[in-house]
MDTraj code that builds the backbone (N, CA, C; nanometers):
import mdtraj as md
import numpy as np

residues = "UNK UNK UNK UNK UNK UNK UNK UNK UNK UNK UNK UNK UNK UNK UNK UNK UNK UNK UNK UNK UNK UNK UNK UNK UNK UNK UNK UNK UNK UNK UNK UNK UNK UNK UNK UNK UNK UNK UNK UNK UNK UNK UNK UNK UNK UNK UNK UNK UNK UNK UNK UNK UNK UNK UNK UNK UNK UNK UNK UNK UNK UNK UNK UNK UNK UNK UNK UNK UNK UNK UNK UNK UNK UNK UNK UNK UNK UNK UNK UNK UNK UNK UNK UNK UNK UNK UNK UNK UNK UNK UNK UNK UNK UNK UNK UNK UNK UNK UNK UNK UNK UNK UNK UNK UNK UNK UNK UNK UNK UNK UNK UNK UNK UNK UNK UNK UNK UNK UNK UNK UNK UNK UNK UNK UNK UNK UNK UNK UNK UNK UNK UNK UNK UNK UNK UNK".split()
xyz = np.array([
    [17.8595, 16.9482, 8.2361],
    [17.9667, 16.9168, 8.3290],
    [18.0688, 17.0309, 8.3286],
    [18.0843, 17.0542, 8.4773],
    [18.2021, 17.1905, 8.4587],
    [18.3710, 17.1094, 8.4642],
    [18.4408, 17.1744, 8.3680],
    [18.5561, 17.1381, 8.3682],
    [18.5985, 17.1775, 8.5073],
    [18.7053, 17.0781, 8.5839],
    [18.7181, 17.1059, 8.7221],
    [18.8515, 17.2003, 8.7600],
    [18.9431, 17.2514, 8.6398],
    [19.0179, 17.3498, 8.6414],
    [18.9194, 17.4555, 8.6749],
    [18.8310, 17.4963, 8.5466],
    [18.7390, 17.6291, 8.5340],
    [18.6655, 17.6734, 8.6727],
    [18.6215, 17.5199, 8.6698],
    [18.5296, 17.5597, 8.8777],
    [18.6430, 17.5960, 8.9566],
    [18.7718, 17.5263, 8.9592],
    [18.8221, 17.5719, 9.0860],
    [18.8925, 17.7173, 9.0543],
    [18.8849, 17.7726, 8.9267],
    [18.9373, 17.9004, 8.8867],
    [18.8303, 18.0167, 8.9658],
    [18.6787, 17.9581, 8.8872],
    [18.5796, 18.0534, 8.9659],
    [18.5698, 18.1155, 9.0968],
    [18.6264, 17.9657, 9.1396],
    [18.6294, 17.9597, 9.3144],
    [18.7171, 18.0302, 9.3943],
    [18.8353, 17.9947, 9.3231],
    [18.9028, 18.0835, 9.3676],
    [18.9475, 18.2517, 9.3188],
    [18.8462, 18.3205, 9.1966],
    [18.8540, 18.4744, 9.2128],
    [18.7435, 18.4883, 9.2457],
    [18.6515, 18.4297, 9.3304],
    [18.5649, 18.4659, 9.4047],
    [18.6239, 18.4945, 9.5598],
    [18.6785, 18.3892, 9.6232],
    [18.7358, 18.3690, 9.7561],
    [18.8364, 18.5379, 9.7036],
    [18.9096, 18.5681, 9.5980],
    [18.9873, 18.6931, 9.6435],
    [18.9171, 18.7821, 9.6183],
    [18.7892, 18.8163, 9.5328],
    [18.7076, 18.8972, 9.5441],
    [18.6669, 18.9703, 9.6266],
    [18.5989, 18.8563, 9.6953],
    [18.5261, 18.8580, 9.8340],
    [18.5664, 18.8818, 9.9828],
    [18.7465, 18.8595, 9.9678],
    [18.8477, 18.8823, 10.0464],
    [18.8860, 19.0540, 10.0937],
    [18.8450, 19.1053, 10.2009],
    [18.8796, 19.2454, 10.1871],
    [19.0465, 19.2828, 10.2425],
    [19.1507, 19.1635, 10.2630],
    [19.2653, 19.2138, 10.2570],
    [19.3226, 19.1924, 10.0667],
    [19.1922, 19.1247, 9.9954],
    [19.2585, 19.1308, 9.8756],
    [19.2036, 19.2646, 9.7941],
    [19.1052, 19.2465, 9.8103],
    [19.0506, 19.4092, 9.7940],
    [19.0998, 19.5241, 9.7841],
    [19.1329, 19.5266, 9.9131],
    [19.2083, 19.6445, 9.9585],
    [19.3260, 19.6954, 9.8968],
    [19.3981, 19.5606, 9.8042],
    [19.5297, 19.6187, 9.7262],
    [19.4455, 19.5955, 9.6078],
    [19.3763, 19.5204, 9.5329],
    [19.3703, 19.4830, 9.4168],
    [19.2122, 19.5287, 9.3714],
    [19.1570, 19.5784, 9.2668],
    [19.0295, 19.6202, 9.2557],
    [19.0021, 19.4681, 9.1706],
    [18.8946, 19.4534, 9.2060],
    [18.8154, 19.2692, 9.1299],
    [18.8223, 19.2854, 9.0038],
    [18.8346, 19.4286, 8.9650],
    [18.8517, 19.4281, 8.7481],
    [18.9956, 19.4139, 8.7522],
    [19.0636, 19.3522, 8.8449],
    [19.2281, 19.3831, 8.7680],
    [19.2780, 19.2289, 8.8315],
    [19.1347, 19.1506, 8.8860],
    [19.1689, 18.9923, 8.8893],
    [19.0836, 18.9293, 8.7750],
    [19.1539, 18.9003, 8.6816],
    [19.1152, 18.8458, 8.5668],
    [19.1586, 18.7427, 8.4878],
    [19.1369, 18.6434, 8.4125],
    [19.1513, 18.5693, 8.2926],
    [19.2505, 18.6343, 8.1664],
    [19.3913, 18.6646, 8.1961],
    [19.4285, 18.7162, 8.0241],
    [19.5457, 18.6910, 7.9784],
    [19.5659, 18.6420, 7.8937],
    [19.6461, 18.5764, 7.8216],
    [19.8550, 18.6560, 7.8510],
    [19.8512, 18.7915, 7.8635],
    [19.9564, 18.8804, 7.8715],
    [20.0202, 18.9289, 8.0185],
    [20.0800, 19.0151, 7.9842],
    [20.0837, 19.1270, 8.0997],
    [19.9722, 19.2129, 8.1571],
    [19.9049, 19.2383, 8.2393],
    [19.8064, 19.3167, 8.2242],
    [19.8499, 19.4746, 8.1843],
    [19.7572, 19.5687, 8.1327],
    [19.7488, 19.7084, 8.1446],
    [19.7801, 19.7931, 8.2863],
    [19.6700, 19.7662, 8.3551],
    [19.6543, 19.8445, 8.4639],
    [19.7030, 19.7028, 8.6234],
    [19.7263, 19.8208, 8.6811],
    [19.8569, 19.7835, 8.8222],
    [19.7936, 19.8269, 8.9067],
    [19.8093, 19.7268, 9.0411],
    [19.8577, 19.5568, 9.0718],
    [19.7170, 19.4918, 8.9874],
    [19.7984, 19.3557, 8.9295],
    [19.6944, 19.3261, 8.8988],
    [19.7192, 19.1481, 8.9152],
    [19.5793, 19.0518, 8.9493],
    [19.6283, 18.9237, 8.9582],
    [19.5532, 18.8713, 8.8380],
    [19.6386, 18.7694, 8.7485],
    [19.6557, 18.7113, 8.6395],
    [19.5838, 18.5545, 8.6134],
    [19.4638, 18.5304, 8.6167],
    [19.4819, 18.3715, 8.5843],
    [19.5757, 18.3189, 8.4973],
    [19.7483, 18.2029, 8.5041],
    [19.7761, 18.1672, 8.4445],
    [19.7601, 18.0012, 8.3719],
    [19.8283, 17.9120, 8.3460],
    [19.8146, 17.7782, 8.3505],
    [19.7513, 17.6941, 8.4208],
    [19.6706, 17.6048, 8.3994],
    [19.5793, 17.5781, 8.4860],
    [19.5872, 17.4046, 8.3956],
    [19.6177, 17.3007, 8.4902],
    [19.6327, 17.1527, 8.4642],
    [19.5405, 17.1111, 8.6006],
    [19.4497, 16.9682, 8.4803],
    [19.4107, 16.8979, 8.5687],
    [19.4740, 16.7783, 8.5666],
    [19.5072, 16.6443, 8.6460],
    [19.5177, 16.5500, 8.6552],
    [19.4365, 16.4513, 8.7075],
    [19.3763, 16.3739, 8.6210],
    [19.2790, 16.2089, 8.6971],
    [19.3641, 16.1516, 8.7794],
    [19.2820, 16.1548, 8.9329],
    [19.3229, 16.0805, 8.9943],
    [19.2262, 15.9706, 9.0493],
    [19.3308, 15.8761, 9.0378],
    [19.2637, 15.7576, 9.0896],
    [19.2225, 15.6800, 9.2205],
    [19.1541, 15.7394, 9.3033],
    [19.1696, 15.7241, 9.4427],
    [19.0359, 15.6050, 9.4673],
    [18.9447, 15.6006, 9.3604],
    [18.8453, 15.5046, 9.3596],
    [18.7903, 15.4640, 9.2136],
    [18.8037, 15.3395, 9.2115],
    [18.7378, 15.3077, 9.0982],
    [18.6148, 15.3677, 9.0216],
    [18.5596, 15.4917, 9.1099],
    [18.4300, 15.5733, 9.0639],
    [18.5523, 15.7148, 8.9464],
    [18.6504, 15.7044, 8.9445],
    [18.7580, 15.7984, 8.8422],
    [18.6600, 15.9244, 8.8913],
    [18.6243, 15.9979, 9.0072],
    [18.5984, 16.0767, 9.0110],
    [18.6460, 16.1776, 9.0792],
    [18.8073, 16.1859, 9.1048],
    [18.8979, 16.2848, 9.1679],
    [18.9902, 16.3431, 9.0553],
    [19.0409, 16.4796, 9.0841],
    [19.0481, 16.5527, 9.0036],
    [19.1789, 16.6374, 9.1132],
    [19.3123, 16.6128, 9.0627],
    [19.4072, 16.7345, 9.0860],
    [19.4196, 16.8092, 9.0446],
    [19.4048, 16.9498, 9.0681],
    [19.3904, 17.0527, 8.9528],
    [19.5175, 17.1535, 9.0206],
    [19.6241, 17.2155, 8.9404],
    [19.7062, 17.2960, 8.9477],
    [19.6871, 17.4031, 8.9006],
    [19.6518, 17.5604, 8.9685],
    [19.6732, 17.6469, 8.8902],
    [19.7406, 17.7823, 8.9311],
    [19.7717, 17.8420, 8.8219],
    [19.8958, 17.9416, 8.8570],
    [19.8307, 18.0619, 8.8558],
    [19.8416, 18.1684, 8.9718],
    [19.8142, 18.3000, 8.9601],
    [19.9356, 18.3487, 8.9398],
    [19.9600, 18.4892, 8.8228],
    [20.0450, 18.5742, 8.8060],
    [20.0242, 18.7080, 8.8614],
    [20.0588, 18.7569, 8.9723],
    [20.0467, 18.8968, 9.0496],
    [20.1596, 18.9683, 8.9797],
    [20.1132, 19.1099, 8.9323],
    [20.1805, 19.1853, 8.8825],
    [20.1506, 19.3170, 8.9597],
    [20.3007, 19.4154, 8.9887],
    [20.2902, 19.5799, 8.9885],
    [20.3886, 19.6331, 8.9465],
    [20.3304, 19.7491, 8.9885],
    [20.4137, 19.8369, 8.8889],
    [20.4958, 19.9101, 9.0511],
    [20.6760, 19.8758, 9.0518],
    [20.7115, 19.9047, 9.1363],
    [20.8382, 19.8665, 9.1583],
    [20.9286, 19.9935, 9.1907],
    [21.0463, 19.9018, 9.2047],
    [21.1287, 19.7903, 9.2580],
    [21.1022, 19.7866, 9.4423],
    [21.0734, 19.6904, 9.5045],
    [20.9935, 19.6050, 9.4352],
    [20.9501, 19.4923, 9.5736],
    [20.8766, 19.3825, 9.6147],
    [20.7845, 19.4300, 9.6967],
    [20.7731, 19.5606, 9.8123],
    [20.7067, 19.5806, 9.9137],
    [20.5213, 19.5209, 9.8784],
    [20.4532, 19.6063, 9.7889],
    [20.3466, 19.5619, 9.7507],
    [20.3012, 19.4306, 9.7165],
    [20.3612, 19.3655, 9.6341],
    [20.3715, 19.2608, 9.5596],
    [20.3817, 19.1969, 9.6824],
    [20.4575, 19.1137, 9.7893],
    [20.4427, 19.0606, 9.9107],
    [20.3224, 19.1024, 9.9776],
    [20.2745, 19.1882, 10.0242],
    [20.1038, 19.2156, 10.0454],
    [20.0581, 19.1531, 9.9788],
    [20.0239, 19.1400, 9.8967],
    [19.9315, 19.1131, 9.8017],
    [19.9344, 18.9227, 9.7773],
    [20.0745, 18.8940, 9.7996],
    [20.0802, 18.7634, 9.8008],
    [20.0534, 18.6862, 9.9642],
    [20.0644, 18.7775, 10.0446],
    [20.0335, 18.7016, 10.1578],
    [19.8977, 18.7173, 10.1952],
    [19.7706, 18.8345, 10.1033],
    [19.6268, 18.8292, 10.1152],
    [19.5909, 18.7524, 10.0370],
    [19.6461, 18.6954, 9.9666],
    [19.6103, 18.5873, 9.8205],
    [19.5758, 18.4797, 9.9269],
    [19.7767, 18.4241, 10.0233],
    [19.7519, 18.3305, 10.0988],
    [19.6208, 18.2917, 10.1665],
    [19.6741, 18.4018, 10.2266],
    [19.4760, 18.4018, 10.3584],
    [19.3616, 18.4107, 10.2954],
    [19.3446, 18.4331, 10.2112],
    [19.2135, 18.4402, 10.1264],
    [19.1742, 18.2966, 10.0866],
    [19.2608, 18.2122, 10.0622],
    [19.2270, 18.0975, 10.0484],
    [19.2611, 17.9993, 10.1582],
    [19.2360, 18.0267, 10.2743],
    [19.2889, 17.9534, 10.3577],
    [19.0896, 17.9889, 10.4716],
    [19.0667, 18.0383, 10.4267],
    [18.9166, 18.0874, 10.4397],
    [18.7933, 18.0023, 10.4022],
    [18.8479, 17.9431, 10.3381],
    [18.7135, 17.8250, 10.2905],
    [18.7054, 17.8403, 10.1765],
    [18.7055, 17.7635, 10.0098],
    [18.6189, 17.8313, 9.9060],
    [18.5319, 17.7201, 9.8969],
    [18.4674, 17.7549, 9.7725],
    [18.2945, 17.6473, 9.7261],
    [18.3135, 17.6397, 9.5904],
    [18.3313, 17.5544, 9.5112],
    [18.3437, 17.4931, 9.3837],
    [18.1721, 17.4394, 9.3247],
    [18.1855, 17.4925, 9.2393],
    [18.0537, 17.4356, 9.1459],
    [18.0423, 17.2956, 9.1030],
    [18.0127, 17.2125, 9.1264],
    [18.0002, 17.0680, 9.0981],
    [18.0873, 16.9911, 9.1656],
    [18.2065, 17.1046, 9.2227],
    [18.2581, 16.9564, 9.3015],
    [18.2625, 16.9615, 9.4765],
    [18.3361, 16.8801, 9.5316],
    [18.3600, 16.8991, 9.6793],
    [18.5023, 16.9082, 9.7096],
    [18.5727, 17.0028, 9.7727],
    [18.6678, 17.0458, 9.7892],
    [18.7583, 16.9555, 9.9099],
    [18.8386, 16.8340, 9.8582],
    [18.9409, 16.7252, 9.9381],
    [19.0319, 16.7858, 9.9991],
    [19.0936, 16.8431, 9.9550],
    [19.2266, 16.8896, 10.0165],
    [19.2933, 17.0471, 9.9221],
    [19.3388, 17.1563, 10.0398],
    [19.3537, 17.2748, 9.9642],
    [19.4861, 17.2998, 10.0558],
    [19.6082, 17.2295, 10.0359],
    [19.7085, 17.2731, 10.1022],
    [19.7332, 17.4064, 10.0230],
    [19.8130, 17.4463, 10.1301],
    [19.8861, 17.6250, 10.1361],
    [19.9569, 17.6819, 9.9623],
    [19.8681, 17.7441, 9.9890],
    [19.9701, 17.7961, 9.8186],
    [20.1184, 17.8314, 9.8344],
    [20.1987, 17.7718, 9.7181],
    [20.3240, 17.8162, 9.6956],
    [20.3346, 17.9973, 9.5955],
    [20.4410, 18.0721, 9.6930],
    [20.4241, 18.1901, 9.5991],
    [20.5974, 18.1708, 9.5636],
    [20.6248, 18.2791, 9.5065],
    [20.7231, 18.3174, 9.4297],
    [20.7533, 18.4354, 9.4104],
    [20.8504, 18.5419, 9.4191],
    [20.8438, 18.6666, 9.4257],
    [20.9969, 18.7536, 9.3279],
    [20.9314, 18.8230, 9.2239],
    [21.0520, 18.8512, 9.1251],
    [21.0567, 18.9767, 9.0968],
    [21.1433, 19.0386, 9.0315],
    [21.1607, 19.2011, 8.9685],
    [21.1199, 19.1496, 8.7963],
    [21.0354, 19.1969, 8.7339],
    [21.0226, 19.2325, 8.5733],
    [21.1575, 19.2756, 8.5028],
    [21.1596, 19.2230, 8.4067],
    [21.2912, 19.2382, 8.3025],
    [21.3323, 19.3844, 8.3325],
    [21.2535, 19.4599, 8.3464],
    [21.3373, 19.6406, 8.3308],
    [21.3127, 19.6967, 8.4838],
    [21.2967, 19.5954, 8.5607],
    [21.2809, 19.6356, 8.6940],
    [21.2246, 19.7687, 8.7393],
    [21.1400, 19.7819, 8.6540],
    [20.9774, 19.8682, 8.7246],
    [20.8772, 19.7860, 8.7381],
    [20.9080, 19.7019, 8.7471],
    [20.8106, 19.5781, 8.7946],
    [20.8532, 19.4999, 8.8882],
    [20.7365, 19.4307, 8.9350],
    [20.7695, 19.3379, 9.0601],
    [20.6390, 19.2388, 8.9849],
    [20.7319, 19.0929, 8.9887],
    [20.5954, 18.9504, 8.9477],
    [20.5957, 18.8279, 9.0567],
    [20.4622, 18.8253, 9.1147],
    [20.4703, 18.7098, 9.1769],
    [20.4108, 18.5702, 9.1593],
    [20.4062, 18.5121, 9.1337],
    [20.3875, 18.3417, 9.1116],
    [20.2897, 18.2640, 9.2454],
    [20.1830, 18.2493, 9.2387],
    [20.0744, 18.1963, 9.3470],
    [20.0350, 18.0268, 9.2502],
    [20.0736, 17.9474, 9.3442],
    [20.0993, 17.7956, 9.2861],
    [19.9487, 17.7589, 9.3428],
    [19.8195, 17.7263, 9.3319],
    [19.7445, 17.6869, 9.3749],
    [19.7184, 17.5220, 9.3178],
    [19.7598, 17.4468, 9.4380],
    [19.7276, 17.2253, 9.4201],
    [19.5776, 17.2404, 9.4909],
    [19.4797, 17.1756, 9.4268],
    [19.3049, 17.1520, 9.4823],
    [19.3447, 17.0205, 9.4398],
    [19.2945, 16.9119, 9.5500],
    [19.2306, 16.8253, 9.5281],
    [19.0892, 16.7821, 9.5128],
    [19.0008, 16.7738, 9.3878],
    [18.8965, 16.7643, 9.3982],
    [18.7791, 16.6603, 9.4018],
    [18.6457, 16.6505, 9.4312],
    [18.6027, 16.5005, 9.4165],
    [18.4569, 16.5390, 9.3145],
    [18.3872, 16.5158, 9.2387],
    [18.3149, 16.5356, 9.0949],
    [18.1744, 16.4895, 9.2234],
    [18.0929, 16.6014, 9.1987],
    [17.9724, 16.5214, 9.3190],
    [17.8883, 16.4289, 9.1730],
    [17.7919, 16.3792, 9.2858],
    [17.6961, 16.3586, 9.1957],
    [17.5954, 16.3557, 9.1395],
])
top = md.Topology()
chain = top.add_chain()
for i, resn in enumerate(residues, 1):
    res = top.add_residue(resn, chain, resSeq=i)
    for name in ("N", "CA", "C"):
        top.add_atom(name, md.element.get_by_symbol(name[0]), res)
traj = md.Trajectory(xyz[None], top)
């Protein structure tokens, strides 16, 4: 059984993978799984990732899953960092495909847009809500 955070994680650095306005700013080795800041710039971050049981049928087989992308560059502005958050947007507004489950509802991601403590940085915050349903 795939945990339904992990599938909808897959799913979605595939959808920006596969995305060539995400591409185009971000190389697919610098969308990753890691615990820190990354090394190398722009880079998007898997962060926190919560599921919640939901109960929509006595079959307990829906699944809210919340998870946070952290977009990072190296830059004094925001200019980049906004690119990059509005190809995130559209990239998932494209369709994705989850491994074991079926994809209910994928309202619009919430972003967030900041300067890094020593302001050679720019961090943005990509809120991704999936509602999911467990096939069978």
């Amino acid at each position: 059984m795939t945990i339904a955070a992990f599938a909808l994680q897959k799913a979605v650095r595939a959808a920006l993978v596969n995305s060539p306005a995400v591409s185009a700013l971000v190389p697919a080795s610098a969308i990753m799984d890691k615990g820190a800041r990354p090394e190398v710039f722009p880079a998007i971050v898997f962060g926190l990732a919560d599921t919640i049981a939901e109960d929509l049928t006595l079959n307990r087989n829906h699944f809210r899953v919340v998870l946070a992308l952290h977009v990072w560059c190296r830059e004094e502005g925001r200019e980049q960092l906004y690119a990059i958050l509005q190809a995130i947007q559209e990239a998932l507004t494209q369709g994705i495909e989850i491994d074991d489950f079926q994809l209910v509802d994928l309202p619009p991601a919430s972003v967030r847009a900041s300067h890094g403590a020593s302001g050679d940085y720019s961090h943005g915050l990509v809120t991704v809500e999936a509602l999911l349903e467990k096939r069978p």
